[in-house]
NUDO-530746 format. One line per field, with one value per residue (C-alpha): residue number from 1; x, y, z. Coordinates in steps of 0.25 Angstrom, whole numbers, always signed. Layout:
pos <- (NUM_...)
x <- (X_...)
y <- (Y_...)
z <- (Z_...)
***
This chain:
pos <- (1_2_3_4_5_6_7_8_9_10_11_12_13_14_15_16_17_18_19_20_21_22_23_24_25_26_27_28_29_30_31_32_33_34_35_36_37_38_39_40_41_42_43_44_45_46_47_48_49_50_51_52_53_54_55_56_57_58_59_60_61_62_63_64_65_66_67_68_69_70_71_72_73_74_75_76_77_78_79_80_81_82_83_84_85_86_87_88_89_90_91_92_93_94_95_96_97_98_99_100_101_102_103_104_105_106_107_108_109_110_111_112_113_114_115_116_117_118_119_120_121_122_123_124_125_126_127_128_129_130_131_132_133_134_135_136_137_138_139_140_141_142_143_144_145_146_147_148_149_150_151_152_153_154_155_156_157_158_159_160_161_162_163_164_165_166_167_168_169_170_171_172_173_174_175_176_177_178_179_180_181_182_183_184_185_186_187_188_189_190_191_192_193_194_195_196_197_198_199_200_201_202_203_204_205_206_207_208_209_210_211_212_213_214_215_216_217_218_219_220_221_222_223_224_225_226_227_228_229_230_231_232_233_234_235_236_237_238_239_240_241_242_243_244_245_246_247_248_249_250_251_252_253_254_255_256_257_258_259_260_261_262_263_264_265_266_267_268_269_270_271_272_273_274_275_276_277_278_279_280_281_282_283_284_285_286_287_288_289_290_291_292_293_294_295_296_297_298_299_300_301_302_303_304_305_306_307_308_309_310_311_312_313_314_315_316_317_318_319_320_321_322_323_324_325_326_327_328_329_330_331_332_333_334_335_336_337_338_339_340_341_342_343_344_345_346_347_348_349_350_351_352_353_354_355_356_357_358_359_360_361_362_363_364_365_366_367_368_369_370_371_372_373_374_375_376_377_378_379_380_381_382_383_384_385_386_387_388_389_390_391_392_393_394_395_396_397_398_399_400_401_402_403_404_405_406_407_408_409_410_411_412_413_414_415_416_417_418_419_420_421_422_423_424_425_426_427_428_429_430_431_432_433_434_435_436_437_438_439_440_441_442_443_444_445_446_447_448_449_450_451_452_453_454_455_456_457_458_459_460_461_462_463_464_465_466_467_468_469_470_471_472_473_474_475_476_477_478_479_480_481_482_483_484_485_486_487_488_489_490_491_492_493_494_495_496_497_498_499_500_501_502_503_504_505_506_507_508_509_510_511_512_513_514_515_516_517_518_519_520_521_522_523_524_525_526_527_528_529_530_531_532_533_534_535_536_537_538_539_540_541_542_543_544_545_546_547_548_549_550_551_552_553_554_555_556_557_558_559_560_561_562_563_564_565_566_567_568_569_570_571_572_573_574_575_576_577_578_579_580_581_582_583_584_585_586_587_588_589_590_591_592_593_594_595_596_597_598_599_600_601_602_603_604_605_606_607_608_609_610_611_612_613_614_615_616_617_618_619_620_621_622_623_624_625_626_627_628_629_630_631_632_633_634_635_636_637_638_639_640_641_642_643_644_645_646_647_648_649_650_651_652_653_654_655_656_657_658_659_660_661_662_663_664_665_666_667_668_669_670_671_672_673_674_675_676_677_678_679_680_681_682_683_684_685_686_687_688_689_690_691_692_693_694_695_696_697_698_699_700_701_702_703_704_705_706_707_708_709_710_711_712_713_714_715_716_717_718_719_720_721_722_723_724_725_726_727_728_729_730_731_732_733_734_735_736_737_738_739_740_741_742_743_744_745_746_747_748_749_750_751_752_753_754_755_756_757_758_759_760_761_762_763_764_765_766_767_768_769_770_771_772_773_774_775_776_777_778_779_780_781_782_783_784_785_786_787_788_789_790_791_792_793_794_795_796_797_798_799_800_801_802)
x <- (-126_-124_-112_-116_-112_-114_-119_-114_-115_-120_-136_-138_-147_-151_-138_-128_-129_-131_-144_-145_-154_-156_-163_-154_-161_-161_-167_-158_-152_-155_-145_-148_-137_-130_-130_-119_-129_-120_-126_-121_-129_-124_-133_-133_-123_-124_-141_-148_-153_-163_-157_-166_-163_-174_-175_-188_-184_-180_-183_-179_-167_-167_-156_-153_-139_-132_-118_-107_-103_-95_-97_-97_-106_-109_-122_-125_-141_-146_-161_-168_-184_-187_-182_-179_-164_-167_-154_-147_-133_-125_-109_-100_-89_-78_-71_-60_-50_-50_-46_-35_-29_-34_-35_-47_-48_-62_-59_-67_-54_-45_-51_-53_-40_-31_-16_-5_-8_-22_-27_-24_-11_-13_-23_-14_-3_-11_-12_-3_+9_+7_+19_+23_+30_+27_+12_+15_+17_+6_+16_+18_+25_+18_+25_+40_+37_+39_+30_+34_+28_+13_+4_-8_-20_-32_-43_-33_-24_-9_-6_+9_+15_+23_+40_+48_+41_+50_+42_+29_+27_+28_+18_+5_-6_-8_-13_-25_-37_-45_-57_-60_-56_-65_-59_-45_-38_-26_-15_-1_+3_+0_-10_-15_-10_-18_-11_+2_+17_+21_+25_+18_+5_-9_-17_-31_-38_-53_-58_-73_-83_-94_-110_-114_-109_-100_-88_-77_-71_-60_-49_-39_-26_-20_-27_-40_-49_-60_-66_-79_-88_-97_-106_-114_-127_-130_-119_-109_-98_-92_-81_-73_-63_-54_-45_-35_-25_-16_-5_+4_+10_+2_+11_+24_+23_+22_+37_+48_+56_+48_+45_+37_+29_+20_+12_+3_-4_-16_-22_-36_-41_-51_-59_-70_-77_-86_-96_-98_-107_-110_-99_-88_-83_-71_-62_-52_-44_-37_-27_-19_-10_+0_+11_+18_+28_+38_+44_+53_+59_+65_+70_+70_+74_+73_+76_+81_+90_+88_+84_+99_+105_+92_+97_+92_+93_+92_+88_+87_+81_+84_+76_+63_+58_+48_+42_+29_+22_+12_+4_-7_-14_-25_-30_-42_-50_-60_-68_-76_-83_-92_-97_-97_-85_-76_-70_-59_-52_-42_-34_-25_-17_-8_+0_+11_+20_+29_+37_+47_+56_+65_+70_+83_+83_+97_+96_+106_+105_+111_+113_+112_+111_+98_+98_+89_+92_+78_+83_+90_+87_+90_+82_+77_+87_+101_+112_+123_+125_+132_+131_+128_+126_+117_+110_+105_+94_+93_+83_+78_+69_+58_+50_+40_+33_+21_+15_+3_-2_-15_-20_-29_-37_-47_-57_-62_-72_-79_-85_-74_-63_-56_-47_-38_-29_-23_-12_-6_+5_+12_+23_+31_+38_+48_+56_+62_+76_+81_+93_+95_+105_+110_+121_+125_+134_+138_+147_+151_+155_+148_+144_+147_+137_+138_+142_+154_+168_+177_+168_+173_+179_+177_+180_+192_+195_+197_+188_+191_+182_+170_+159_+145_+131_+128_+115_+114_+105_+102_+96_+87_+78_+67_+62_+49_+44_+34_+28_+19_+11_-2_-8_-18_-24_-35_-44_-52_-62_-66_-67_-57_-65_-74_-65_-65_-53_-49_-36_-30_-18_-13_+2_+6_+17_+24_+34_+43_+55_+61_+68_+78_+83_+98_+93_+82_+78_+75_+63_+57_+45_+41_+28_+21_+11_+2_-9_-20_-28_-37_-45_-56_-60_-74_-71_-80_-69_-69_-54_-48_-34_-25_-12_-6_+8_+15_+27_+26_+35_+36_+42_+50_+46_+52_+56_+62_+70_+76_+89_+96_+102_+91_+93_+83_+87_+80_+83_+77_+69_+55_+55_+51_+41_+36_+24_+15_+5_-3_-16_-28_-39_-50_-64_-70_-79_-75_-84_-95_-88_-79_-65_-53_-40_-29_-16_-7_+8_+16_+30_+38_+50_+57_+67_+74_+70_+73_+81_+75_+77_+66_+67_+54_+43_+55_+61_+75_+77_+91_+86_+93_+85_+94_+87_+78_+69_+56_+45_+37_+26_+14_+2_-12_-25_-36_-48_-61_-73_-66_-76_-90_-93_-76_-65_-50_-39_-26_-15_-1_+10_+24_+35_+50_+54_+71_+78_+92_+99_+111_+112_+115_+107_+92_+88_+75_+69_+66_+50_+53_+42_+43_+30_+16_+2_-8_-22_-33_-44_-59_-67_-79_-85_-96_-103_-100_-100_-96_-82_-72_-58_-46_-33_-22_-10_+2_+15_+26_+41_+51_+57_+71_+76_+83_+95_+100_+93_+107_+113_+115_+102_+111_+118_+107_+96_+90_+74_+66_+57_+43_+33_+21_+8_-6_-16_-30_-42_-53_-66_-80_-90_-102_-109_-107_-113_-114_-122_-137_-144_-141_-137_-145_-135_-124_-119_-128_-121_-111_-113_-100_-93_-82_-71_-60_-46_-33_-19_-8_+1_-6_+5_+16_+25_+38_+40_+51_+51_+66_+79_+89_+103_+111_+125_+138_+150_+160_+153_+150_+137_+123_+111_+98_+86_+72_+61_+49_+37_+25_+20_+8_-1_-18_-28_-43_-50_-63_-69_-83_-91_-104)
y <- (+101_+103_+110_+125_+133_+149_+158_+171_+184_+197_+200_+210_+216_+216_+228_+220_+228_+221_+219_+220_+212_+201_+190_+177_+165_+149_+139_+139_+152_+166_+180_+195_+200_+212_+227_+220_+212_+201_+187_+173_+162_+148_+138_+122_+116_+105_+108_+117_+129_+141_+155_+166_+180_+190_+205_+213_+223_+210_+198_+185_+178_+162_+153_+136_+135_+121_+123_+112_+115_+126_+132_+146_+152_+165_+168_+183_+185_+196_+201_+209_+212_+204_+190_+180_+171_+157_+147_+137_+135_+124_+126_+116_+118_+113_+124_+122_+133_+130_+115_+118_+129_+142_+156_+163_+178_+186_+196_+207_+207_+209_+223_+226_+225_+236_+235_+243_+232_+227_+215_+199_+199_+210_+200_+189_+196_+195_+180_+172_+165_+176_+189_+201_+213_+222_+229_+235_+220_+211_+197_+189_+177_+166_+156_+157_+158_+170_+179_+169_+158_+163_+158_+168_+163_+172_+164_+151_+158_+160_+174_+182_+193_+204_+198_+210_+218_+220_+229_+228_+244_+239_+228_+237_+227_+212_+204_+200_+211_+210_+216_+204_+193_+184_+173_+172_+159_+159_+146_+150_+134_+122_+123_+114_+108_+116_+128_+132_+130_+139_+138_+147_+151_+152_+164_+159_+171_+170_+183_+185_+181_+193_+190_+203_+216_+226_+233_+238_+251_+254_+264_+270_+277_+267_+263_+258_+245_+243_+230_+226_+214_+211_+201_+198_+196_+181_+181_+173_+182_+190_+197_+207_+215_+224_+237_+240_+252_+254_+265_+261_+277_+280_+266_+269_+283_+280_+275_+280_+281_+294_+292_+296_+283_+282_+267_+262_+248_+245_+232_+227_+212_+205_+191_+187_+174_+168_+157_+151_+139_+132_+123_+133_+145_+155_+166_+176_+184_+196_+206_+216_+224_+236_+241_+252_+257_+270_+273_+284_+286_+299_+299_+289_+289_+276_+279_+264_+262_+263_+275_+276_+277_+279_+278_+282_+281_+292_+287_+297_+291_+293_+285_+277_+263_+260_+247_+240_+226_+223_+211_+204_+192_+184_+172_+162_+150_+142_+132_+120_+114_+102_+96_+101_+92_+95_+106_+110_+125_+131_+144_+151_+163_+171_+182_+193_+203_+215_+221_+231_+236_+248_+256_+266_+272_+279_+278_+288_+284_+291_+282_+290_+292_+301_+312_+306_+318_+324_+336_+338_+346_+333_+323_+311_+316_+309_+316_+308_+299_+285_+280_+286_+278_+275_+265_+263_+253_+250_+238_+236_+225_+218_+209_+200_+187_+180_+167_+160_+149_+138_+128_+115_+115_+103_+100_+87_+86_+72_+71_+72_+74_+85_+85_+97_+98_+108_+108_+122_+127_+139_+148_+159_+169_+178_+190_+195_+207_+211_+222_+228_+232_+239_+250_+252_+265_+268_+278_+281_+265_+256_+245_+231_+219_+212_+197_+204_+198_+205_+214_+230_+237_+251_+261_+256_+249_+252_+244_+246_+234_+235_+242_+233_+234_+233_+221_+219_+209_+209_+198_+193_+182_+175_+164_+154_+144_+133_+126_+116_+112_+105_+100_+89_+90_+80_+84_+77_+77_+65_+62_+57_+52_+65_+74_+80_+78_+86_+83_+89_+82_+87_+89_+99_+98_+109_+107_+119_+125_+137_+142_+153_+164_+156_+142_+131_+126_+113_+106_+106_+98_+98_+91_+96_+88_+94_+90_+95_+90_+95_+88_+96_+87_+86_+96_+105_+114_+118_+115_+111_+105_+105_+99_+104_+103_+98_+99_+111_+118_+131_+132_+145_+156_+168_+175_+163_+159_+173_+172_+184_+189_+190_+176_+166_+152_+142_+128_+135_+124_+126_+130_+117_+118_+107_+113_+107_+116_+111_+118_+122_+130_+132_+137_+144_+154_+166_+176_+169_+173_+164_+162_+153_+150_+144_+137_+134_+126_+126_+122_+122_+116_+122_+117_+122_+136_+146_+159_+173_+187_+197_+211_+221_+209_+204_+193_+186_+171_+165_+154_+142_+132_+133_+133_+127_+133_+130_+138_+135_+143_+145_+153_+156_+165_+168_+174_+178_+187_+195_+204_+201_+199_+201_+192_+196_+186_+188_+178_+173_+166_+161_+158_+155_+152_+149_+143_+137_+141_+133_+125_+139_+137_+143_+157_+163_+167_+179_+178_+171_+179_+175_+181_+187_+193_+197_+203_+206_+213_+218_+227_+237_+246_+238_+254_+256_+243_+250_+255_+244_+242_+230_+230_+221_+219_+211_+209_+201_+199_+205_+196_+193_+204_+213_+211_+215_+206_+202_+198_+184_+181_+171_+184_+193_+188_+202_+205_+216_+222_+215_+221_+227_+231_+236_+241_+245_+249_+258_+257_+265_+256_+264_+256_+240_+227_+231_+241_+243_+252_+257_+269_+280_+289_+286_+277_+268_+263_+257_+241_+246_+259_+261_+270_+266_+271_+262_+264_+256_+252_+257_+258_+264_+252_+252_+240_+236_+227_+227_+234_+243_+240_+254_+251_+259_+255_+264_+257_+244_+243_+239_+248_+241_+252_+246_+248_+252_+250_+260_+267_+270_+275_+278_+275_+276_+268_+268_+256_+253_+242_+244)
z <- (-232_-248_-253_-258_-270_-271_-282_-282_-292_-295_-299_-312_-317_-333_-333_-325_-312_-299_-292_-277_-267_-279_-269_-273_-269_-271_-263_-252_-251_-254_-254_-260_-269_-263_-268_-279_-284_-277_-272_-266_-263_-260_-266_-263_-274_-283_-284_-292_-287_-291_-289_-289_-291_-287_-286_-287_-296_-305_-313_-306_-310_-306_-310_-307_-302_-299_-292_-286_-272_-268_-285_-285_-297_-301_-306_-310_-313_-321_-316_-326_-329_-340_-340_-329_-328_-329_-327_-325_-320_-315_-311_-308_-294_-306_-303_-316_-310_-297_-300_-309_-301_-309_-303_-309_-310_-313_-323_-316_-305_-316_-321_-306_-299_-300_-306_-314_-325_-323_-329_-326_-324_-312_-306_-308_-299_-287_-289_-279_-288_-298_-296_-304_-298_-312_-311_-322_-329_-334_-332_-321_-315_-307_-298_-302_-317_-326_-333_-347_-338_-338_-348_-352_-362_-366_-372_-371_-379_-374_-375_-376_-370_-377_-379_-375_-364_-352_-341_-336_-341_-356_-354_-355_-357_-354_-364_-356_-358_-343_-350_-358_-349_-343_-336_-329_-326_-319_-316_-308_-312_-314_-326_-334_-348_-355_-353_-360_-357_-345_-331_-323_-325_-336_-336_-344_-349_-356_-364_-362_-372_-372_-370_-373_-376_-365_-365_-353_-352_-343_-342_-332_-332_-337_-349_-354_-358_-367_-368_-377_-378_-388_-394_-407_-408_-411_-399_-406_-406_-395_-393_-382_-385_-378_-378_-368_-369_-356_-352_-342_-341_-326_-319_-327_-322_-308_-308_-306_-321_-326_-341_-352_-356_-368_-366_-376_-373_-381_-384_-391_-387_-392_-391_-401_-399_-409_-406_-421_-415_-403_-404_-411_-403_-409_-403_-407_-396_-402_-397_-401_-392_-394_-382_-386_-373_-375_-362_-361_-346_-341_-325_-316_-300_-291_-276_-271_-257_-244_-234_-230_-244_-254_-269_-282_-294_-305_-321_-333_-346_-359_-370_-372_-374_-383_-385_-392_-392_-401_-399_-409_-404_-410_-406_-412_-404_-409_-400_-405_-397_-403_-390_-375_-371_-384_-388_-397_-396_-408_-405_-412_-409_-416_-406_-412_-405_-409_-400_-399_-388_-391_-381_-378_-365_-356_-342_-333_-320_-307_-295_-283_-267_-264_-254_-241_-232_-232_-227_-241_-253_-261_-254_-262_-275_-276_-270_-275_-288_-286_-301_-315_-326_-338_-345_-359_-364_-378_-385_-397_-395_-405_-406_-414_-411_-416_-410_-417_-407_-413_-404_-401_-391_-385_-374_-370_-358_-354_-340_-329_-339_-350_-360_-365_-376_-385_-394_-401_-409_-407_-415_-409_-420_-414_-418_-408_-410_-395_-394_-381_-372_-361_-357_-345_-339_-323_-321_-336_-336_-346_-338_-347_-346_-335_-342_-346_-338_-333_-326_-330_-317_-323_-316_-310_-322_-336_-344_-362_-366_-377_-372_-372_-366_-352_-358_-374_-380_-396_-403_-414_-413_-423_-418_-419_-409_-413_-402_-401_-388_-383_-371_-365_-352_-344_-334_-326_-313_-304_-289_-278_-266_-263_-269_-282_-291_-305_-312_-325_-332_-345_-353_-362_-372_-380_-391_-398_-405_-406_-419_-418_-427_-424_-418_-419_-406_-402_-403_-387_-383_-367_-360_-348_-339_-329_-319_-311_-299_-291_-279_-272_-259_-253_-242_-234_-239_-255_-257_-269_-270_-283_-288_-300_-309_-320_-330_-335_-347_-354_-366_-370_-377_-384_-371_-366_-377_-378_-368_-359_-373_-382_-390_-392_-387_-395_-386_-372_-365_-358_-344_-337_-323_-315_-308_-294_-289_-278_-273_-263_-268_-258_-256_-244_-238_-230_-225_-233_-245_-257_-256_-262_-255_-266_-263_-272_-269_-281_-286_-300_-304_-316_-326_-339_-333_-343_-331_-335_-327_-327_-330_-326_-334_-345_-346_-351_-348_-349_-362_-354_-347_-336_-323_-315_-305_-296_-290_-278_-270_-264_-268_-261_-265_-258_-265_-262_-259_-248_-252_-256_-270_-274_-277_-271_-268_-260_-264_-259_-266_-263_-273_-273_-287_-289_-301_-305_-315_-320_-306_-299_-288_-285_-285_-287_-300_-306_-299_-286_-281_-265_-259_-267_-262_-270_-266_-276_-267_-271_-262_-262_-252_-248_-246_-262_-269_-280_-274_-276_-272_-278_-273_-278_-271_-273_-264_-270_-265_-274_-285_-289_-302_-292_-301_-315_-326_-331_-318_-314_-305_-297_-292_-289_-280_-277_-276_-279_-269_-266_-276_-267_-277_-273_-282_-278_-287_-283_-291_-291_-299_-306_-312_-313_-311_-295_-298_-294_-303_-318_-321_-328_-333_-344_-334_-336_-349_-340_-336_-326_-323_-313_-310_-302_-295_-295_-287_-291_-282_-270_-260_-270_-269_-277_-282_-292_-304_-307_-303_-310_-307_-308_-309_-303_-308_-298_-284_-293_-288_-294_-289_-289_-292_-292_-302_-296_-303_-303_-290_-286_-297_-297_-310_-313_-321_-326_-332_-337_-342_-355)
***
């Protein structure tokens, strides 16, 4: 019997809104779409077949589609009363993603699933290999690597994050607006030459080019969204822009530090495509972004120890920290395109940030034991105090960088082959002043920095040395990076026996040098090659197997170069990674429906590794090249329609990551994340279609960072607890493409309407991002108080759709 392919979609009517009981037929097969508008029908592969949709109340829609076996394509008809759909389609099973390795993510999930920081990165947490512990944080770490390590383009332009931020609360916005997404490409490792010099992973976003006009409203108690699309009339230009404004004050709130906390996150986006011929295309991507964070903290009580002998500790603030980031981006790409198998693609890009982090705040703290008799009038409050002391923060912190970028892009395509290459220039300009320190009493003591030898013996002993700050960094650094990198790549198709057979091999190269306000650096030049193979055999089974690696390097940037006190090391090396993935990606039917099981087997080796410690989402590295370290693991996903017509996946990954520092031995790195789950789920009461229900859910085992940040890691091992996340979302759909009839009221303006409830943190975990060490001179003891992050919290949103 001949191979089968499926076409699958949603029948609209001239408004957008689903028809029920379309009768779908070919010549084989015929199926009625559902009260969704929803259809499937499988259709015989590699021939052409007729579709025909018919419905009385509509004109007929018929369209010629040609598929190769097992292709999935979706076809979404309009039926109206005044013309008929006449067509043509023919889609090829060369399924690009899926040979090299690539997740794709439908951007309707991303404005779906619920989160305390909704978006790409939220979805991205739920993928197996992919970990953070912060919801409040957009950043993330993938197989090992760090959240430096991750490269993230938009319109294949690599974008930045803000320098100085150090918690997930100050963050506000990602860069990336979900609202004018369009497609989502993800690689955990691997990648292609064609993509830039990091270690860990690429996160390929596309911004939509509008076909007509729309605009998207949404907002909650966290903020709001506004996105437009418009087009001109001889269709030639286009353009979608958006506005985002979000308050993080509802999640802070929810912990335990009471605080007054004035958040101001706004940001404006926009991409302008112009189509000056047939054969000439040109884009402009535009952002502008201001995050302004005053945080003022008043009390603070952490409860911490076990049921026989509870603890807790008691903060009272004084102060306020105040910080800004401003970010203007532009970017400009032209594509000429003088025949369909050439192309050549120009982008330049321009991205400046001023930040400033000020902040003064006095923390006097009581350590105490709590009364747990419940029969006492004092149940729950401390009863007796085992240390006093306080701790003042100081910074005065700013910064200013600008980085201009202009690259060379080409594309070769003959019959079974490409060619890629691209050759850009890049120059970093940074200003960048850091002052801060830290001081620290117990008991009336000043407590000296712990390098300091002798160690002070006070009380027993009388200690009449200078006074000095428990952590003080100052420094002044201007400095400029000129880097010049490129890439070739080569892909190709043939057979091997029955079996199809894809391979990629390509090299990058990146040459640069750091001048410094005290020091030129060297002149460094590092090659990486990488390949790809894929081999899908002639199974009854759609399986597909890959093999991926390469030499892969990442060069230092600012944050990198910057050591544990605040200087600029001009002579740090790349970070060296040797990287093999070998994987299983299969195709299968369950309960009639679609699903995909993927397995991925991965192992890195790492030399010239540049140490780091991470506080909250900050990072300090060491600036020595002194380590080496590896990472292996395993991941799976498994996605599908586990309920009809959705998408939800459940993942699994397991990591051990370790490095060696200076021939110390082995002990694991700041993400050794052991063990992660992830479940991104879709339902609807089959009843009311219009109800809806997503749940995302992450488990992860804790991560080293138990310990102070200036401690010597080889002599504390200690882990935070596991971080345990669910977040649900409720939502009651008016009026949207599921819909059966068009309003006659004022709703009827509305291609969608819906109004929805979400509960973060569901099950009121406390999870901690980090520890505060509380220290008693008298007992010489160190008290380790987590930092939880936010509780449970509720939010509407509303969200619409002209």
């Amino acid at each position: 019997m001949a191979q089968n392919a499926r076409v699958k979609g949603v029948v609209l009517d001239e408004n957008k809104v689903p028809i029920a009981n379309v009768a779908i037929s070919s010549e084989t097969n015929s199926t009625r779409s559902n009260s969704n508008g929803f259809y499937e029908l499988p259709i015989p592969a590699q021939k052409k077949t007729t579709i025909v949709f018919s419905h009385l109340a509509f004109k007929s829609v018929s369209a010629i589609i040609s598929l190769q076996p097992n292709a999935i394509f979706e076809f979404n008809p309009i039926l109206n009363t005044r013309i008929e759909q006449m067509g043509e389609v023919i889609v090829s099973s060369k399924n690009k993603n899926r040979i090299q390795g690539i997740t794709s993510i439908t951007p309707e999930i991303l404005r779906k699933t619920p989160g305390a920081n909704a978006g790409v990165e939220n979805v991205l947490k739920t993928l197996a290999g992919v970990n953070s512990n912060n919801e409040l944080s957009s950043q993330y770490a993938v197989r090992g690597g760090n959240y430096d390590e991750n490269l993230v383009y938009v319109n294949e332009v690599e974008v930045y994050r803000p320098f100085l931020i150090r918690s997930g609360q100050q963050e506000g916005l990602s860069f990336i607006n979900s609202d004018l997404v369009q497609n989502i490409d993800f690689s955990a490792g691997g990648f292609q030459a064609k993509y830039g010099d990091k270690l860990s992973s690429v996160l390929d976003i596309t911004y939509r080019k509008p076909t007509a006009f729309g605009a998207n409203f949404e907002a909650s108690f966290l903020g709001g969204s506004l996105s437009v699309d418009a087009v001109s009339r001889n269709k030639k230009w286009s353009a979608v822009t958006g506005v985002r404004y979000r308050n993080n004050s509802l999640l802070v709130n929810s912990q335990e530090t009471q605080t007054n906390f004035t958040p101001s996150f706004v940001d404006v986006q926009t991409n302008i495509n112009y189509q000056a011929s047939a054969k000439w295309q040109w884009s402009f991507l535009g952002t502008i972004s201001r995050n302004n964070y005053e945080y003022q903290p008043l009390t603070r009580q952490t409860n911490f120890g076990t049921l026989d002998q509870p603890m807790a500790l008691l903060v009272f603030y004084e102060g306020r920290e105040k910080n800004s980031y401003g970010t203007y981006f532009g970017a400009i790409k032209t594509t000429f395109k003088p025949i369909e198998t050439f192309s050549l693609k120009l982008i330049s890009s321009l991205y400046h940030t001023v930040e400033q982090e000020h902040f003064d705040i006095l923390a006097q703290y009581r350590l105490g034991e709590v009364d747990n008799n419940v029969a006492s009038e004092n149940y729950g409050k401390v009863s007796y105090s085992r240390g006093i002391g306080s701790q003042l923060n100081h910074a005065r912190n700013n910064l200013d960088a600008l980085i201009a970028t202009i690259e060379l892009k080409g594309f070769h395509d003959w019959k079974k082959s490409q060619l890629d290459w691209g050759v850009k220039y890049t120059r970093e300009s940074i200003r960048d002043r850091v002052v801060e320190w830290e001081v620290i009493d117990s008991l009336s003591f000043s407590i000296p920095p712990p390098t300091i030898l002798p160690q002070r013996d006070e009380p027993n002993t009388i200690y009449s040395g200078p006074l000095v700050p428990y952590q003080n960094v100052r420094a002044t650094n201007f400095n400029t990076i000129n880097r010049f990198s490129g890439f070739a790549q080569w892909n190709s198709k043939s057979n091997l026996g029955s079996a199809k057979l894809w391979y990629n091999a390509g090299l990058r190269f990146q040459h640069w040098e750091v001048a410094g306000t005290n020091a030129l650096g060297n002149s460094q030049f590092v090659w990486s090659p990488r390949a790809q193979i894929a081999i899908q055999p002639n199974w009854e089974k759609d399986m597909l197997f890959r093999l991926s690696g390469g030499l892969y390097y990442q060069p230092p940037f600012y944050r990198e170069l910057r050591d544990a006190d605040g200087i600029v090391q001009t002579n740090v090396k790349a970070q060296q990674s040797v990287h093999l993935v070998v994987a299983n990606d299969y195709n299968f039917k369950m309960w009639n429906r679609p699903f995909k099981l993927v397995s991925e087997l991965y192992y890195k080796s790492m030399s010239d590794v540049n140490t780091y410690t991470i506080d909250n989402v900050r990072i300090r590295y060491a600036a020595n090249n002194l380590a080496k370290a590896y990472a292996q693991g395993l991941d799976f996903r498994l996605n599908g329609e586990f309920v009809p017509g959705t998408e939800s996946w459940f993942s699994f990954g397991y990591l051990k990551t370790e490095e060696n520092s200076e021939n110390r031995g082995y002990i694991a790195r700041p993400t050794d994340q052991l063990l992660k789950f992830g479940i991104l789920f879709q339902d609807y009461m089959p009843t009311i279609p219009s109800m809806k229900v997503y749940l995302n859910l992450v488990y992860n085992t804790g991560l080293p960072g138990g310990s102070p940040s200036y401690a010597d890691p080889y002599q504390y091992q200690n882990r935070l607890r596991d971080y345990r996340r669910a977040d649900v979302g409720f939502s009651k759909v008016l009026i949207d493409n599921y819909s059966n009839s068009k309003k006659k009221n004022w709703l009827g303006n509305f291609k969608e309407l819906a109004i929805g409830a979400e509960i973060f943190n569901l099950f009121n975990n406390q999870n901690a991002i980090t520890n505060t060490w509380v220290r008693d001179v008298y007992s010489k003891n160190q008290y380790a108080i987590p930092n939880y992050m936010t509780t449970r919290v509720f939010n509407i949103k509303l969200s619409a759709k002209l």
